[in-house]
Structures are given as structure tokens and as C-alpha cells.
N, C-alpha and C positions, 0 to 999 in steps of 0.2 A: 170656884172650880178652876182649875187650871189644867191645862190642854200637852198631854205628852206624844211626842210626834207629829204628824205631817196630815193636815186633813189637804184634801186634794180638789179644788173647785173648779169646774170646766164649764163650761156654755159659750155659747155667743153672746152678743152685748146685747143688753137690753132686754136681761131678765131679773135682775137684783144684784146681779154675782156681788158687785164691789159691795154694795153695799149691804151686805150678811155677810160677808166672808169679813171686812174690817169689824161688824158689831159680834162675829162672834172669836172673833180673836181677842178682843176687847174684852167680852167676858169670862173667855179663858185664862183672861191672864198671857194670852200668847202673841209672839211675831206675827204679822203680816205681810207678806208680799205680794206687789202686783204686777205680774211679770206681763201684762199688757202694756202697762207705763212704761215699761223698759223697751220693747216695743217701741212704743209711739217717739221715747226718749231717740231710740236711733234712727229714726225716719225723720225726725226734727234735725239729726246732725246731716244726714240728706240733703235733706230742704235747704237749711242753710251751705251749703255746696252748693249749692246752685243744681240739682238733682232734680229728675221726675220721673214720671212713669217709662219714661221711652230711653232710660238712662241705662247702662251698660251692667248687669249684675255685681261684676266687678268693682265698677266704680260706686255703686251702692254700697258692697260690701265692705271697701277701703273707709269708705267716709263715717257709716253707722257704726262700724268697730272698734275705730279710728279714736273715736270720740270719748274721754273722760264721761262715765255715768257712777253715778252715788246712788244708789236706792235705798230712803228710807225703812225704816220695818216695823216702828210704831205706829200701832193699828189707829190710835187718836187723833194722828196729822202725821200722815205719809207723806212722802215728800223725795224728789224725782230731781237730783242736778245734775246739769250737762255741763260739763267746764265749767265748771261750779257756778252756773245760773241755775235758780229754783224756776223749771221748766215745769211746774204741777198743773200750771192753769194752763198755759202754752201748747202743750204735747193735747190739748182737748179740743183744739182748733179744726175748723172744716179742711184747712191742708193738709194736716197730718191724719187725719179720717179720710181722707180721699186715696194718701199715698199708703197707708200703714200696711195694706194687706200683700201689696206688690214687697215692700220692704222684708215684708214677715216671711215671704216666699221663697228666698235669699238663702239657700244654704249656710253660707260661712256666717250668714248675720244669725239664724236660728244656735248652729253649733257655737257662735260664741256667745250668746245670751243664755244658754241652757248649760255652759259652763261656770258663767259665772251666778247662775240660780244656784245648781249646786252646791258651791260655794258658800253663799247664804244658808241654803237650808241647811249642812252641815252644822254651822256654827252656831245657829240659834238652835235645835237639836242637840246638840254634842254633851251637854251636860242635863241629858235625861229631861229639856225642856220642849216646846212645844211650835209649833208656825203652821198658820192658815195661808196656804199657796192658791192666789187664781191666777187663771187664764185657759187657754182653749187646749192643751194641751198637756195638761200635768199629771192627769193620772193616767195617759197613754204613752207618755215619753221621758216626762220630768221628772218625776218618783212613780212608776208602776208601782214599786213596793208600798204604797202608802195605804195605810189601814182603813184610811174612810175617804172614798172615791164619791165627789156626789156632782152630778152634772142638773143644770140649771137649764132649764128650758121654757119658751112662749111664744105664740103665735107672734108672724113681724110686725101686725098690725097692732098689738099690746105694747109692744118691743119700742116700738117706732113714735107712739105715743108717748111711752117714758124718756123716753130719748130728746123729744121735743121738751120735755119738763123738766127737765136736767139744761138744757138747754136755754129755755127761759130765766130759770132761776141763778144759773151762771152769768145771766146777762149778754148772752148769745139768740142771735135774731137764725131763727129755721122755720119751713115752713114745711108739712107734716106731710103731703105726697113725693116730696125731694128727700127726706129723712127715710119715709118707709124703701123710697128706690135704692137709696144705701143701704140700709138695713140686709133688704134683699142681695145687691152686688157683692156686699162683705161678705154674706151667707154663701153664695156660690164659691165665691174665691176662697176664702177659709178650705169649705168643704171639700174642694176639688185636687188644691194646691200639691204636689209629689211631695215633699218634706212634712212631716208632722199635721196631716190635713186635721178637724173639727170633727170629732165624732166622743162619742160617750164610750169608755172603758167598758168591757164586758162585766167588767164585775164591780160597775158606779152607781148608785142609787142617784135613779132619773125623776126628778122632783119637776111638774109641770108649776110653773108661778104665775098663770095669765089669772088665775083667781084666787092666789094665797098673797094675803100682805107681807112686808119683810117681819112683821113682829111673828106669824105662822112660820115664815120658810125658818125665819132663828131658833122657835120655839124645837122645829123638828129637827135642826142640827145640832143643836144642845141635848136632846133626846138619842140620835146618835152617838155622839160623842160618850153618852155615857155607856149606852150600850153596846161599844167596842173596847169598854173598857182601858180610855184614853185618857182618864182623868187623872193628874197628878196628885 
């Protein structure tokens, strides 16, 4: 099966999204994008400015824009360069999960990342092909027009647990009441934020995942896909 057009994936972290949104691009035959990595990508070029939370929008703005980003779109091994260092493991860090949300809240950083999204989904599209887009904001801002809108949702105490498991197996040491208090603080922040805040598309199919595995949540977006009549 291969995938024509733009499926649209939104949630907060720490309900599957990356990882159904990359296995079902993967079986479609399709681009991937994760425009959260790009995110995190420019709050690393941040960081290394010598940047933080109490730092001047502006000078956010200049640094994370500023910055050379690559985003891969093979859903097999995506892949995320900043001045052409492979930032994939890096941009995963408790620094850049601490600043991302403040960064993401940036005006000019948002307008110029959803520029060059764009951009991407243009081209991988343009010849009647296909791309699975996540992140917190793409079927309300990023492609409204996209035919299969689906928002990814689970309690933060679900959330926060896989978050620590991901965490573990990366070989990242967290401890699982500090991870749920982030969970929670990103959630407020996301949700709150004036620029492209966190919420579900009025017309996104809201999938709850605190008790469907990823092999369910893929099953039912394979199932969509066909029933929008997406398939190449």
C-alpha cells in the first residue's frame, strides 16, 4: 500500500505519535516528518548560544533560525542535522526537553519552521506521493487541508511512564515523578501558548492510546488510510 497525501498526526508526547506515525509511513511506502525534531533541533542551536529560558525572544529567535537544519524524511532512520552534526540522539536530552516549549513559543521560530515544513511536504507530495507529518500542530496550522487529521491522546501518568522507557532504553537515567512533572508543565505550556497552542482539529479523529498497543493504534491508521481513499 502506498500513501497519497499528507496524514496529519498531533498529540502531546508520550502517546505513540513517533512511533506509528514513522511505522505507518514505513508501510505506506511514504515520507516522514518530524517536525518536533526540528523543534528541539532549534532550541539545541539555543542552547549552544549560550541561551535559556530568561533569554530575550529575539535572541532566541536569531540563534534557532539562524542555524543550518537538515531534516531527514526516511521513515527507516530519520535523521535531524544542525551544521551538519547528526543531532538525532542529542536534540532528546533533558536540556532541550526542559527549553523546547519556551523555544516553540517564539513567533519567528514557529513562522520559520512551518515554512520550511511546507516546503518538505510540497515536494515529497508534488508528484501524486505521499508524507506522514507529526507534531502538535499540523492539522490546525500546518496542512489544515490534509485528508486524515488524527490526534493521539493518554493520560500523563501512561505518557510519563513510556517516556521513562524510552528513556531507559536510550540509556538516559530519569526518574518517573520528575518526568510525569514535565509531562504535565509541557502540557500546560503547549496548551496555553498565543502562537499555534495544542489542541485536536475539529474534524481529527481522537484516538485514546493509554490502552491500545502501537501494533492497534497502526492497525487503525492503515484502516483509515484506506477509508479516505489515500492509497496509491
Amino acid at each position: 500500500m502506498a500513501l497519497r497525501g499528507v496524514v496529519a498526526m498531533d498529540g502531546p508526547s508520550g502517546t505513540g505519535k513517533s512511533t506509528v506515525s514513522r511505522r505507518l509511513a514505513k508501510a505506506c511506502s511514504a515520507a516522514y516528518l518530524d517536525t518536533g525534531a526540528m523543534y528541539r533541533a532549534a532550541t539545541l542551536a539555543a542552547l549552544r548560544a549560550g541561551l535559556d529560558e530568561n533569554s530575550a525572544a529575539d535572541e532566541i529567535a536569531r540563534a534557532a533560525t539562524g542555524a543550518r537544519m537538515e531534516s531527514g524524511t526516511d521513515p527507516g532512520a530519520p535523521t535531524i542535522l544542525l551544521d551538519g552534526d547528526d543531532v538525532s540522539a542529542e536534540i532528546r536530552g533533558p536540556e532541550v526537553t526542559g527549553f523546547v516549549s519556551a523555544v516553540s513559543a517564539v513567533p519567528e521560530v514557529r513562522t520559520a519552521l512551518v515554512a520550511r515544513q511546507h516546503a518538505m511536504i510540497r515536494d515529497a507530495t508534488g508528484d501524486g506521493g505521499g508524507i506522514v507529518v507529526e507534531g502538535r500542530d499540523i492539522g490546525t496550522v500546518v496542512v489544515p487541508e490534509a485528508p486524515l487529521k488524527v490526534y493521539l491522546t493518554a493520560s500523563p501518568e501512561v505518557r510519563a511512564a513510556r517516556r521513562g522507557r524510552q528513556d531507559a532504553k536510550a540509556g538516559r537515567q530519569s526518574d518517573l515523578h520528575v518526568t510525569l512533572a514535565d509531562v504535565e508543565r509541557r502540557d500546560r505550556l503547549d496548551s496555553s501558548r498565543r502562537i499555534s497552542p495544542l489542541y485536536a482539529a475539529a474534524d481529527a479523529l481522537v484516538l485514546d492510546t493509554d490502552r491500545l498497543s502501537a501494533d492497534a493504534v497502526l492497525d487503525r491508521l492503515r484502516e483509515l488510510v484506506a477509508e479516505r481513499g489515500l492509497e496509491g
